[in-house]
PyMOL Python script that loads the backbone (N, CA, C, O; Angstrom):
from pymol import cmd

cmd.read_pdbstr("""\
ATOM      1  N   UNK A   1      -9.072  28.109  36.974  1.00  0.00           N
ATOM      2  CA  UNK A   1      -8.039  27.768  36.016  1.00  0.00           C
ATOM      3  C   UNK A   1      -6.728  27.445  36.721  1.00  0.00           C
ATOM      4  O   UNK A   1      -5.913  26.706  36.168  1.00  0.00           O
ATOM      5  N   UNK A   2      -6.530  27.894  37.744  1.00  0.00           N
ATOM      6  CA  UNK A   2      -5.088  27.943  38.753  1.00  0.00           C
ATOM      7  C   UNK A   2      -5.384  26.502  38.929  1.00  0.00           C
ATOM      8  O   UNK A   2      -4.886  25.831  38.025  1.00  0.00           O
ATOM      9  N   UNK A   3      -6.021  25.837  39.787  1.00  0.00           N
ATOM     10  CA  UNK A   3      -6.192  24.919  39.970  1.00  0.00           C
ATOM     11  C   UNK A   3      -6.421  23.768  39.110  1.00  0.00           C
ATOM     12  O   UNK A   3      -5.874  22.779  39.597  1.00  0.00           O
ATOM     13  N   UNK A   4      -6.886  23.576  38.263  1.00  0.00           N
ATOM     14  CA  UNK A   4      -6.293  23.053  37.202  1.00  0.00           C
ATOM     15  C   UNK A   4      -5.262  22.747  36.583  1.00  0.00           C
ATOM     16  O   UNK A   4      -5.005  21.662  36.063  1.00  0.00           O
ATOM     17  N   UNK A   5      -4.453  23.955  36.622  1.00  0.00           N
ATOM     18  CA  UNK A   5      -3.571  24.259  35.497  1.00  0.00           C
ATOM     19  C   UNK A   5      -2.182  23.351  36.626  1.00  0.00           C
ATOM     20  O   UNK A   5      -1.274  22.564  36.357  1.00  0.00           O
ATOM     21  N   UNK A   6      -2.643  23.954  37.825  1.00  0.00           N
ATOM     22  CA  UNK A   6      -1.924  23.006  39.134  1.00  0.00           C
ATOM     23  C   UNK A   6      -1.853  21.470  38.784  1.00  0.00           C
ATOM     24  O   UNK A   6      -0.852  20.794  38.546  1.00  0.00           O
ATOM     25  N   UNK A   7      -3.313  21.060  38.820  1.00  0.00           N
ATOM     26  CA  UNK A   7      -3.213  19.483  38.671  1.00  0.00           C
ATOM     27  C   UNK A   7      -2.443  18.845  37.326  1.00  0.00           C
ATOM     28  O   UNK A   7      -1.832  17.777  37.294  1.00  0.00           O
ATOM     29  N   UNK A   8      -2.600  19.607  36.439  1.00  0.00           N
ATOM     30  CA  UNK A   8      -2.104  19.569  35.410  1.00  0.00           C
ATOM     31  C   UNK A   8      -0.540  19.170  35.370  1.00  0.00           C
ATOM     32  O   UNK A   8       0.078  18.198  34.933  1.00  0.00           O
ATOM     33  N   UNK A   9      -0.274  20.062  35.860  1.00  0.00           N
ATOM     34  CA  UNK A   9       1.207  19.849  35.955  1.00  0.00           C
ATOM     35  C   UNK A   9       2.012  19.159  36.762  1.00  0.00           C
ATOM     36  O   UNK A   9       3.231  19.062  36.620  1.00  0.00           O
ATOM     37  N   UNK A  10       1.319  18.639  37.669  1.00  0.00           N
ATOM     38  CA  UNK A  10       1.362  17.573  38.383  1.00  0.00           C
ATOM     39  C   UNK A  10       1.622  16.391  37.929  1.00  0.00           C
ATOM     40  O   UNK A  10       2.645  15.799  38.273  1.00  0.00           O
ATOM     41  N   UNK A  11       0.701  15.850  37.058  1.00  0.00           N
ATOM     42  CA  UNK A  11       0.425  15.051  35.789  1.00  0.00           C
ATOM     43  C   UNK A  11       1.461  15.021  35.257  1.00  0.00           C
ATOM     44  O   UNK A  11       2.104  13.998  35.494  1.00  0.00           O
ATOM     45  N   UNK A  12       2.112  16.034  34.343  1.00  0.00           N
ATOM     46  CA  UNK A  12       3.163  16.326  33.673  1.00  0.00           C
ATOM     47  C   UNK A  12       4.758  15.596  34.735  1.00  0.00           C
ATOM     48  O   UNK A  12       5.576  14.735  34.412  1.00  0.00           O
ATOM     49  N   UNK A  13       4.671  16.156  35.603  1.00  0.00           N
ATOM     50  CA  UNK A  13       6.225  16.622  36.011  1.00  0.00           C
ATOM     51  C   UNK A  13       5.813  14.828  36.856  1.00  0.00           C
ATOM     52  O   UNK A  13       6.735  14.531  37.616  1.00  0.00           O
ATOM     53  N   UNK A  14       4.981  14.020  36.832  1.00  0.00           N
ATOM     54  CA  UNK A  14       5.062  12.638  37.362  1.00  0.00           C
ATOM     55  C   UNK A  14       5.628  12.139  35.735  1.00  0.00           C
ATOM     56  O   UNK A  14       6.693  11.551  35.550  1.00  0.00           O
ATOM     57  N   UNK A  15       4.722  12.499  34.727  1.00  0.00           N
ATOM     58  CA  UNK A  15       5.067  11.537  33.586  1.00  0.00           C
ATOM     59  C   UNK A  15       6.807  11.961  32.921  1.00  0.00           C
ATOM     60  O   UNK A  15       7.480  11.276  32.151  1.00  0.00           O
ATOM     61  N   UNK A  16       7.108  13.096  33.447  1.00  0.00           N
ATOM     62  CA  UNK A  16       8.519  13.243  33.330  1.00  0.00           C
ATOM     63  C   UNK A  16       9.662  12.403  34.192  1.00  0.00           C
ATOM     64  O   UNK A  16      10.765  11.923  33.931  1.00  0.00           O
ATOM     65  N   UNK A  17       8.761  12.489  35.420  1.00  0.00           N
ATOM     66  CA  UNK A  17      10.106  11.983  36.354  1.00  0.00           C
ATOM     67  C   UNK A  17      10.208  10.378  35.802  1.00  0.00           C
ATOM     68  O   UNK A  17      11.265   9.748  35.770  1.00  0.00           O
ATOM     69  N   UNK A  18       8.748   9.796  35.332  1.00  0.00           N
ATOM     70  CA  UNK A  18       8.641   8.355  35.055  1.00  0.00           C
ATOM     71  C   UNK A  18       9.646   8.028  33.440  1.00  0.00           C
ATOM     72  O   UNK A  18      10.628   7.285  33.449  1.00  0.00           O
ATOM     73  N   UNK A  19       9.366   8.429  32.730  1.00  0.00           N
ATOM     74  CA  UNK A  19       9.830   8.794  31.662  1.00  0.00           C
ATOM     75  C   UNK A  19      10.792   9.237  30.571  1.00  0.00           C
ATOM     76  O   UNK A  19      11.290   8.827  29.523  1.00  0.00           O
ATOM     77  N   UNK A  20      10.786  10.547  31.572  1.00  0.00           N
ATOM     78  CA  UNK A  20      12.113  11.385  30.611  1.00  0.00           C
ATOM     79  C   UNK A  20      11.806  11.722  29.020  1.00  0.00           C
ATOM     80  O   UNK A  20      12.558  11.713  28.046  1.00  0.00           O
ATOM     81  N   UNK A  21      10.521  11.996  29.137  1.00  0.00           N
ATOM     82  CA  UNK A  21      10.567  11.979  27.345  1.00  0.00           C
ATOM     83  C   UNK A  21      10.970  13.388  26.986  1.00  0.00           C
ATOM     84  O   UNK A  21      10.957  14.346  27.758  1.00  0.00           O
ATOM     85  N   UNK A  22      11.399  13.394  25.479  1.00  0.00           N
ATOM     86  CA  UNK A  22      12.193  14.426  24.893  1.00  0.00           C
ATOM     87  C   UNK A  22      11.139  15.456  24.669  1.00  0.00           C
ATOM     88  O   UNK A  22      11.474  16.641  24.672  1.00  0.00           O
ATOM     89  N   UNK A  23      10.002  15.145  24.492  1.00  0.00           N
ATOM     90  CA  UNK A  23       8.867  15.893  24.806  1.00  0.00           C
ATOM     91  C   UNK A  23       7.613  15.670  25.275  1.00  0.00           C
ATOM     92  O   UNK A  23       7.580  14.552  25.790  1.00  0.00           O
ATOM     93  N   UNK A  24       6.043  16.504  25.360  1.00  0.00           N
ATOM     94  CA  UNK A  24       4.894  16.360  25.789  1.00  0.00           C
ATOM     95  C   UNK A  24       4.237  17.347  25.062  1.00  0.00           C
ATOM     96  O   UNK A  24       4.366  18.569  25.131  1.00  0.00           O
ATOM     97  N   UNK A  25       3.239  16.406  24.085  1.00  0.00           N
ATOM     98  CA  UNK A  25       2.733  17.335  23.228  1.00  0.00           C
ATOM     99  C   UNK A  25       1.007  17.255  23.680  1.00  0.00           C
ATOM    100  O   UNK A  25       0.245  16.293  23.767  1.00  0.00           O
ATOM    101  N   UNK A  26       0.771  19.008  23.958  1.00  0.00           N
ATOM    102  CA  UNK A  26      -0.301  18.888  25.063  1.00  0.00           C
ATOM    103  C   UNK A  26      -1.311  19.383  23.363  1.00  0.00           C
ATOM    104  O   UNK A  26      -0.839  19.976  22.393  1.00  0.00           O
ATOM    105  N   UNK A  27      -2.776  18.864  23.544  1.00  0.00           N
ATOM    106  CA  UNK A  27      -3.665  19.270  22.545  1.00  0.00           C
ATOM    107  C   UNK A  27      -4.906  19.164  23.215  1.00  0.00           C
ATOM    108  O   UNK A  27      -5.113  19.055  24.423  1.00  0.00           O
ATOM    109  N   UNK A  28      -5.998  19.229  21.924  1.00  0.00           N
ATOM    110  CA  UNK A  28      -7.289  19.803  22.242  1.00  0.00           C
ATOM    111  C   UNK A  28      -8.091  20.719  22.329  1.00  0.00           C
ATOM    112  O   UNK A  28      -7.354  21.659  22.625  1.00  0.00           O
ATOM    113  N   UNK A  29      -9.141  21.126  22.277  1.00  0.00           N
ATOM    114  CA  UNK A  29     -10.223  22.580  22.584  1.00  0.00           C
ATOM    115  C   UNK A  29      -9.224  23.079  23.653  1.00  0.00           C
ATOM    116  O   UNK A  29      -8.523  24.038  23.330  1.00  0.00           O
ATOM    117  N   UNK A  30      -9.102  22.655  24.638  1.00  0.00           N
ATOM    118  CA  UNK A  30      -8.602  23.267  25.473  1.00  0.00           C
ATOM    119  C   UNK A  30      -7.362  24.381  25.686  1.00  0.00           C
ATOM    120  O   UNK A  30      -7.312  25.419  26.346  1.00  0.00           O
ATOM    121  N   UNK A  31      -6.405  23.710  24.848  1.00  0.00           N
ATOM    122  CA  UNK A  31      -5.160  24.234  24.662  1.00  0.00           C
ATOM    123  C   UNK A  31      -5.379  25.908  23.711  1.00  0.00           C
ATOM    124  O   UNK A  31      -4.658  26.904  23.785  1.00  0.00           O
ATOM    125  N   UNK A  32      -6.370  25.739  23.045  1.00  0.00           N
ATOM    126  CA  UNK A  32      -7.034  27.537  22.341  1.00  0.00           C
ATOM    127  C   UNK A  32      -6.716  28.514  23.621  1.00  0.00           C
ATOM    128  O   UNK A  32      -6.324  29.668  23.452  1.00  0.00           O
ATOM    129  N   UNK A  33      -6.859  28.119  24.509  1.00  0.00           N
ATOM    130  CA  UNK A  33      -6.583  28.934  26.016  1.00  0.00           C
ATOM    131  C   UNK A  33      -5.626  28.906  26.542  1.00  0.00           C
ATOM    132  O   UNK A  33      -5.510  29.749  27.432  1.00  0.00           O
ATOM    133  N   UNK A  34      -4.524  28.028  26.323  1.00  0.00           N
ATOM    134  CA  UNK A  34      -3.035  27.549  26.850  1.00  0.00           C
ATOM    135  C   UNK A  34      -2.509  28.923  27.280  1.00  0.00           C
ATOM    136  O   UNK A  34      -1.755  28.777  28.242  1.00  0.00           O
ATOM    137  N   UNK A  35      -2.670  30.544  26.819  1.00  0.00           N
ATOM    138  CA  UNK A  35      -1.742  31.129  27.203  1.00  0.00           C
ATOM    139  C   UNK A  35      -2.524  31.556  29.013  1.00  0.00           C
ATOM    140  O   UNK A  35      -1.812  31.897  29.958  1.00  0.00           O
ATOM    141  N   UNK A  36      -3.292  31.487  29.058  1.00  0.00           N
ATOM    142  CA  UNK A  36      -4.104  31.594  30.483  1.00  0.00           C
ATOM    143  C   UNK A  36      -3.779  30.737  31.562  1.00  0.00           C
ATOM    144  O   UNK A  36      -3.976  30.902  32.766  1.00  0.00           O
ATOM    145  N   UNK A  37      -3.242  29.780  30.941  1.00  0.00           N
ATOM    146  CA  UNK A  37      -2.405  28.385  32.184  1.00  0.00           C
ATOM    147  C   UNK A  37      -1.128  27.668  32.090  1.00  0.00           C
ATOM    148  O   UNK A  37      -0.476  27.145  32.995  1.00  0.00           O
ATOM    149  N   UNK A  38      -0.850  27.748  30.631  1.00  0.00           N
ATOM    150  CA  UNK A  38       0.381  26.977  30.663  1.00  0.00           C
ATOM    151  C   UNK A  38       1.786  27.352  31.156  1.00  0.00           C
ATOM    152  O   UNK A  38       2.758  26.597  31.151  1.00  0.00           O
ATOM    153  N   UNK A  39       1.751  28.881  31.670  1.00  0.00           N
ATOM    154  CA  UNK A  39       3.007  29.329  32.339  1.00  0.00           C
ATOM    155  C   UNK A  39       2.534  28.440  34.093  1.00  0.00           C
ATOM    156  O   UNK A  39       3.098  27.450  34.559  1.00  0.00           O
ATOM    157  N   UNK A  40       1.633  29.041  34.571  1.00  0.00           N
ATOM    158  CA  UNK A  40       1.416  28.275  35.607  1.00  0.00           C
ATOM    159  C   UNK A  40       1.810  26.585  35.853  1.00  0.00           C
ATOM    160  O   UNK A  40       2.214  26.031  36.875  1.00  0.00           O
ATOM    161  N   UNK A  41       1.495  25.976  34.380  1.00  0.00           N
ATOM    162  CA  UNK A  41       1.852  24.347  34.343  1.00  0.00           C
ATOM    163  C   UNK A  41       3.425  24.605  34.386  1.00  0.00           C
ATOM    164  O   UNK A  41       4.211  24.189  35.237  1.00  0.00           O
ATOM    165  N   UNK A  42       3.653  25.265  33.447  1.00  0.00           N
ATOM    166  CA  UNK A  42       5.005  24.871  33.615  1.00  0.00           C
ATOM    167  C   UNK A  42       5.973  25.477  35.259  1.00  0.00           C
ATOM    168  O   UNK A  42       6.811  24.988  36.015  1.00  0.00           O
ATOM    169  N   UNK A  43       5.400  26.464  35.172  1.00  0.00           N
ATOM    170  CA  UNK A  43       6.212  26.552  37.267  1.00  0.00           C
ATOM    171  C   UNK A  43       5.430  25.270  37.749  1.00  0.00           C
ATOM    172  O   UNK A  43       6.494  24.938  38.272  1.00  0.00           O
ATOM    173  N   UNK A  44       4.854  24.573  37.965  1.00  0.00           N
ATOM    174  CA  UNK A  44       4.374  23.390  38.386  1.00  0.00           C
ATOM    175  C   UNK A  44       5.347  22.541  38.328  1.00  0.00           C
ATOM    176  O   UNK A  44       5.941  22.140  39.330  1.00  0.00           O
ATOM    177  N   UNK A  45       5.680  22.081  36.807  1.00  0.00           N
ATOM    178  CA  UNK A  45       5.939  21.215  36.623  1.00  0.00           C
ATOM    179  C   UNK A  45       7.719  21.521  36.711  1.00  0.00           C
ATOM    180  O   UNK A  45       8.699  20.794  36.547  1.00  0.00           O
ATOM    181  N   UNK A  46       7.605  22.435  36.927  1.00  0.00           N
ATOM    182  CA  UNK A  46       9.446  23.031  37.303  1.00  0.00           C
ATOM    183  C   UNK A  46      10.098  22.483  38.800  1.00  0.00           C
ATOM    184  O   UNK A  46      11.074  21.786  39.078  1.00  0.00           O
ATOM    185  N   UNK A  47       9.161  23.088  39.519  1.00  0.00           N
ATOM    186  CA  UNK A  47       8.843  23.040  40.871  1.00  0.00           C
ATOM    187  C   UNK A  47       8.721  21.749  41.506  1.00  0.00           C
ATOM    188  O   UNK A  47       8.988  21.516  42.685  1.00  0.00           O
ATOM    189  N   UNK A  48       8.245  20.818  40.533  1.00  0.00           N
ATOM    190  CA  UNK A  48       7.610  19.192  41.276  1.00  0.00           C
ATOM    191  C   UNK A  48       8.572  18.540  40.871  1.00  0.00           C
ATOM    192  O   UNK A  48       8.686  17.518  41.549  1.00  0.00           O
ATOM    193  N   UNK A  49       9.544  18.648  39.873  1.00  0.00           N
ATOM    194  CA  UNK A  49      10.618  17.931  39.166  1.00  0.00           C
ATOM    195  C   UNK A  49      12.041  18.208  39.527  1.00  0.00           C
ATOM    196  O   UNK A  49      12.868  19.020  39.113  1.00  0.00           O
ATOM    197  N   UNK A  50      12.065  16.781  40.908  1.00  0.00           N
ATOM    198  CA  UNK A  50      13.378  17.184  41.502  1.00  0.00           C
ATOM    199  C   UNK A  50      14.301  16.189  41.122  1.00  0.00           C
ATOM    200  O   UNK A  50      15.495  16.372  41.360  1.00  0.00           O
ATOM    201  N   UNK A  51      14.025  15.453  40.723  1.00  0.00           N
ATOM    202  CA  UNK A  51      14.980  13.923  40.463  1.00  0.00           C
ATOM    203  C   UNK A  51      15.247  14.090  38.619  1.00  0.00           C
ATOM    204  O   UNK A  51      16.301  13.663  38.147  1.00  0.00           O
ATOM    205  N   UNK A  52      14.195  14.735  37.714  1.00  0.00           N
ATOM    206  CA  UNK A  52      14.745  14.971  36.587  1.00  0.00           C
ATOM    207  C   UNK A  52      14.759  16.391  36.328  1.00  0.00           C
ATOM    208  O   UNK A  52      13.868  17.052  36.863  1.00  0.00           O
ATOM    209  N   UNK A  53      15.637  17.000  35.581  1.00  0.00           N
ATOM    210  CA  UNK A  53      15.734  18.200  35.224  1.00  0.00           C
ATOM    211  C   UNK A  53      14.606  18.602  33.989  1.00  0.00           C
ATOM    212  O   UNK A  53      14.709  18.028  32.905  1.00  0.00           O
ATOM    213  N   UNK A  54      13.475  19.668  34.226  1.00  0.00           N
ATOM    214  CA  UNK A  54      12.631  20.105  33.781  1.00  0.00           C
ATOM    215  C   UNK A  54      13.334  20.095  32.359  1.00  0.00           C
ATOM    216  O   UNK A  54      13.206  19.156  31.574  1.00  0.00           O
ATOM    217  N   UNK A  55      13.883  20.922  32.173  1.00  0.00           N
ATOM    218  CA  UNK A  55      14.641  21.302  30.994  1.00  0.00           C
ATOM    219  C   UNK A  55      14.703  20.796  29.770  1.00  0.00           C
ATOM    220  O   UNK A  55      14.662  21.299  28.647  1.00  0.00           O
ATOM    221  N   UNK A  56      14.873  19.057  30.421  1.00  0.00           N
ATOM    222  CA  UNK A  56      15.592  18.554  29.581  1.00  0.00           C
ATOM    223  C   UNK A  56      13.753  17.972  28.216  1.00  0.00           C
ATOM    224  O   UNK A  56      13.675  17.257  27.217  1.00  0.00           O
ATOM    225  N   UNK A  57      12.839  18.691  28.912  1.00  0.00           N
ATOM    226  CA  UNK A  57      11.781  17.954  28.196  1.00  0.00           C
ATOM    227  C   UNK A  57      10.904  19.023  28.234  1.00  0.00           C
ATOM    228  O   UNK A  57      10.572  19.665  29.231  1.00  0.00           O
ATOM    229  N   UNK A  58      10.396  19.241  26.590  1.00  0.00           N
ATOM    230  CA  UNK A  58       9.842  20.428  26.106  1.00  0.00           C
ATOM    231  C   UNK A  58       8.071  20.230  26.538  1.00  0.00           C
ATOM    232  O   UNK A  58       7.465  19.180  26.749  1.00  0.00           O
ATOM    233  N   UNK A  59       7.545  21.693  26.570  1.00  0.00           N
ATOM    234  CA  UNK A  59       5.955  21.433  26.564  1.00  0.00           C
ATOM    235  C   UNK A  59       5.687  21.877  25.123  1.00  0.00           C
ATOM    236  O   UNK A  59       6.230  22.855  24.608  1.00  0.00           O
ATOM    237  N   UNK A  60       4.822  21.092  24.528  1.00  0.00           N
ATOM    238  CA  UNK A  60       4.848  21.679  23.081  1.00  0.00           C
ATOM    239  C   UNK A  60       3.300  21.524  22.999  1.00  0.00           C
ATOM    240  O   UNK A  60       2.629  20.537  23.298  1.00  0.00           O
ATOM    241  N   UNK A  61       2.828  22.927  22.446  1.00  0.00           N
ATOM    242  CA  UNK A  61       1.133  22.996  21.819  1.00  0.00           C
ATOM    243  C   UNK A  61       1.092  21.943  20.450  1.00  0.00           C
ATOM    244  O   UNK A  61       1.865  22.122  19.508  1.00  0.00           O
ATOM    245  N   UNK A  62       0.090  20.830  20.470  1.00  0.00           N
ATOM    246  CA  UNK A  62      -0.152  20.336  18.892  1.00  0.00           C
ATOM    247  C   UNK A  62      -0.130  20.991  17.900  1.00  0.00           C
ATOM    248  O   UNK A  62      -0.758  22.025  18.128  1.00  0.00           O
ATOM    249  N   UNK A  63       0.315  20.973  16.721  1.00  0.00           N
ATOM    250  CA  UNK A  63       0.025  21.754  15.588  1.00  0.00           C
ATOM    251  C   UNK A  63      -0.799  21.109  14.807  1.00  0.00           C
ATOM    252  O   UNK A  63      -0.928  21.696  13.733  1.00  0.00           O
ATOM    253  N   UNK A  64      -1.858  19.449  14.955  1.00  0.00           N
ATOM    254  CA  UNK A  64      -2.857  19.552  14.641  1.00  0.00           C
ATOM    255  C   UNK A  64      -4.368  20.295  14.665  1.00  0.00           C
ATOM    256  O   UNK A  64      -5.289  20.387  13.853  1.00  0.00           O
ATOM    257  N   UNK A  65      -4.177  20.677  15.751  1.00  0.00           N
ATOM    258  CA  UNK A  65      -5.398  21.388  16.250  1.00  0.00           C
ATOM    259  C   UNK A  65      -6.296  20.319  16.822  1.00  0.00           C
ATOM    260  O   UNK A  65      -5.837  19.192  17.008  1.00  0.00           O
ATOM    261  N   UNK A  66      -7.696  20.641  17.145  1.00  0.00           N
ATOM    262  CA  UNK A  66      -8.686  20.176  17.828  1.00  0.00           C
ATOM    263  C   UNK A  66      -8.949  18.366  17.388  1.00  0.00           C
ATOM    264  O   UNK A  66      -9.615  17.498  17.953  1.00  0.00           O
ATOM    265  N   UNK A  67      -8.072  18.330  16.108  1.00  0.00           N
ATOM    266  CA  UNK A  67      -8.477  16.650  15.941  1.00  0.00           C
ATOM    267  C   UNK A  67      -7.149  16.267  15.659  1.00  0.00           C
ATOM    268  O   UNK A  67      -6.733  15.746  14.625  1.00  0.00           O
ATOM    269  N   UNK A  68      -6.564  16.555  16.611  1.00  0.00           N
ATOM    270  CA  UNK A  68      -5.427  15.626  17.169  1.00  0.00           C
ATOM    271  C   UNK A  68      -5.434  14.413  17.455  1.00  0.00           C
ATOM    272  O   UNK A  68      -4.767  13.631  16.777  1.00  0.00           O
ATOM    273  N   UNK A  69      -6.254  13.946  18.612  1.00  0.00           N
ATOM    274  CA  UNK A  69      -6.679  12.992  19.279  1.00  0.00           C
ATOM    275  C   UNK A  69      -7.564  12.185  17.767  1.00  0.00           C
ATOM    276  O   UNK A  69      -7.605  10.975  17.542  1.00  0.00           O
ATOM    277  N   UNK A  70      -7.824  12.647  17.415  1.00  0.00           N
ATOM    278  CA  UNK A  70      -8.989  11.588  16.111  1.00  0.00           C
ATOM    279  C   UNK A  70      -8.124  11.307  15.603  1.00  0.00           C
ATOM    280  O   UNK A  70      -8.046  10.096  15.396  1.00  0.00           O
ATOM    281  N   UNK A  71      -6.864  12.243  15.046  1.00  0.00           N
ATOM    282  CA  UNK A  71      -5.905  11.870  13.742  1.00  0.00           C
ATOM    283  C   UNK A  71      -4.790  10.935  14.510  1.00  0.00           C
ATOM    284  O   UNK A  71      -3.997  10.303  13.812  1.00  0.00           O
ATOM    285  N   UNK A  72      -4.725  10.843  15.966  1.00  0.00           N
ATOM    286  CA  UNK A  72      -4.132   9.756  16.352  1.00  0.00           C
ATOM    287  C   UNK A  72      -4.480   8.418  16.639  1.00  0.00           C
ATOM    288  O   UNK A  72      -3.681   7.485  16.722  1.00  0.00           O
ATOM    289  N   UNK A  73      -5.891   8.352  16.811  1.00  0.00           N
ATOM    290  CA  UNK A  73      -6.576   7.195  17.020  1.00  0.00           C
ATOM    291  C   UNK A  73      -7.006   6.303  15.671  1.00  0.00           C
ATOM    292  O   UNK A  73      -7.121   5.083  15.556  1.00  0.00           O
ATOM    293  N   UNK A  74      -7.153   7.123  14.923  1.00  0.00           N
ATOM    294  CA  UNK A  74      -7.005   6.579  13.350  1.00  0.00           C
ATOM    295  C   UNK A  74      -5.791   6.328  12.953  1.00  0.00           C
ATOM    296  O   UNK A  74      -5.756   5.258  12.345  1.00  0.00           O
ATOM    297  N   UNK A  75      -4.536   6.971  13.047  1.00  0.00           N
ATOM    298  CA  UNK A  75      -3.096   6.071  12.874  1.00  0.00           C
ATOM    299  C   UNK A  75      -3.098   5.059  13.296  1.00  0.00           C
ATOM    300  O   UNK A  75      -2.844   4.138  12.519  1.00  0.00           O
ATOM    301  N   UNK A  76      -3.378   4.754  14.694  1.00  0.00           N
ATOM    302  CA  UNK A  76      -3.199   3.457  15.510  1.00  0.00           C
ATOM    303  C   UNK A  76      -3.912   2.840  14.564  1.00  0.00           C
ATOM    304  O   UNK A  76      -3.332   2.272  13.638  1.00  0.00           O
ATOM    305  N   UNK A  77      -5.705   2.869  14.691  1.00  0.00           N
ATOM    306  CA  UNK A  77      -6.079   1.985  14.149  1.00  0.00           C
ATOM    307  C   UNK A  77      -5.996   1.375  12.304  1.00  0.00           C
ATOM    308  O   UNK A  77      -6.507   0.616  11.481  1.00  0.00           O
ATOM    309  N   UNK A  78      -5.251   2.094  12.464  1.00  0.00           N
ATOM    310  CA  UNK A  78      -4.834   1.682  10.471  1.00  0.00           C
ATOM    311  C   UNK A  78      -3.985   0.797  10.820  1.00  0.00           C
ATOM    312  O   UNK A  78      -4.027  -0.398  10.527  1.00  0.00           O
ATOM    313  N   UNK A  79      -2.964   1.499  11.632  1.00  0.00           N
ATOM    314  CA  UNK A  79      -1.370   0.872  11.968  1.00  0.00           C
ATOM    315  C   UNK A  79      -1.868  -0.551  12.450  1.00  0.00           C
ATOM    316  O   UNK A  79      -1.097  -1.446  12.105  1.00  0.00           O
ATOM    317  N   UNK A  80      -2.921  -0.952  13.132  1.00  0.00           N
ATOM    318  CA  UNK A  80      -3.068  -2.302  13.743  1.00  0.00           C
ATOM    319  C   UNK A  80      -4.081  -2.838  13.042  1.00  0.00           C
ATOM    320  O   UNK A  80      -4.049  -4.028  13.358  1.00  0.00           O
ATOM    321  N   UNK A  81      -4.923  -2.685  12.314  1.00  0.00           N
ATOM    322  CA  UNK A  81      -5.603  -3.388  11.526  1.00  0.00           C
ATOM    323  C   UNK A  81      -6.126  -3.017  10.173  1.00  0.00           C
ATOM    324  O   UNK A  81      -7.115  -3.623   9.760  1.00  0.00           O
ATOM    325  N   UNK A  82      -5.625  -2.174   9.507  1.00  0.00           N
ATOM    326  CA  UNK A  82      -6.132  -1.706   8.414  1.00  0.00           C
ATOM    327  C   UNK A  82      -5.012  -3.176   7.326  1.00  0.00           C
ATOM    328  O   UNK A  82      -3.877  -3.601   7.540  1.00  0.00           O
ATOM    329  N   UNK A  83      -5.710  -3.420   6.571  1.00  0.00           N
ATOM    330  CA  UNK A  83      -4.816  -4.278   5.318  1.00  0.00           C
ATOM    331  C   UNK A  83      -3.421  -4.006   4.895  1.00  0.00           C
ATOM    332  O   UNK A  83      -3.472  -2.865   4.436  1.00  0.00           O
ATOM    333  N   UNK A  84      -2.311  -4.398   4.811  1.00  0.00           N
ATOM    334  CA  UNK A  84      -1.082  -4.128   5.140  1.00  0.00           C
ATOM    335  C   UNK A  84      -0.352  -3.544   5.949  1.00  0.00           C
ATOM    336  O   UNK A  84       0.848  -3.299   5.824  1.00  0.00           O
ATOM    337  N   UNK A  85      -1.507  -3.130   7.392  1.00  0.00           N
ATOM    338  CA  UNK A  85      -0.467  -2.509   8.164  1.00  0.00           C
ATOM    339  C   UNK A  85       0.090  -3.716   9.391  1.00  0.00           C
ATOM    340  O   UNK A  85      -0.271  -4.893   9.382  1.00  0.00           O
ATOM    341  N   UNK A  86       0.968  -3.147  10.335  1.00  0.00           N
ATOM    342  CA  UNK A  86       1.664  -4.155  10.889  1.00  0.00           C
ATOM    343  C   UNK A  86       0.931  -4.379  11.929  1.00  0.00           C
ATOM    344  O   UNK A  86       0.753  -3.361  12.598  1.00  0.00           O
ATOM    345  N   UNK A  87       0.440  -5.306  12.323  1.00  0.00           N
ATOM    346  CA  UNK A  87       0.022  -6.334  13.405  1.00  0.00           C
ATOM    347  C   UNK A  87       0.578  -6.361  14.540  1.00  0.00           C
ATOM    348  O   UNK A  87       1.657  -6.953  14.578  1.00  0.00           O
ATOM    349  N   UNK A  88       0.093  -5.793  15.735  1.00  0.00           N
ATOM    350  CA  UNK A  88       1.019  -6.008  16.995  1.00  0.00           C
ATOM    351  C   UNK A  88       0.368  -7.051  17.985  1.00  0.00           C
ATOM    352  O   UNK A  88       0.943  -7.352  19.031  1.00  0.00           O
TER     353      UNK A  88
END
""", "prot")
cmd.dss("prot")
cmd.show_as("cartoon", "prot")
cmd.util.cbc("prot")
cmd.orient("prot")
């Protein structure tokens, strides 16, 4: 799990430095376990983030739960092709 939770945050504290987003909303089966790694991600991602300030960008658990990822892939796809939605 260390190791993981390592690469993980790795991941994170690159898509921060690229980025800057106001947040990172982590989901999935996986995250049911978040309290076993996500302190570790976040010293990771504390630690790897020298050019932006950690701080300024939250780690946040989904509050969809496990069909997060479905209930986002179905927005998109409404949003881009369902009958009145907008066309990109």
């Amino acid at each position: 799990m260390a190791r993981e939770a390592r690469y993980l945050g790795l991941g994170i504290a690159n898509l921060i430095t690229l980025f800057v987003p106001d947040a990172i909303v982590l989901s999935g089966s996986v995250m049911k376990s978040s309290d076993l790694f996500l302190d570790r991600i976040r010293e990771t991602v504390n630690r790897c983030c020298g050019l932006v300030p950690f701080a300024k960008t939250e780690l946040l658990l989904a509050s969809l739960g496990e069909d997060t990822n479905l209930i986002g892939a179905g927005r998109v796809w409404h949003h881009r092709f369902a009958p009145g939605g907008q066309h990109v």
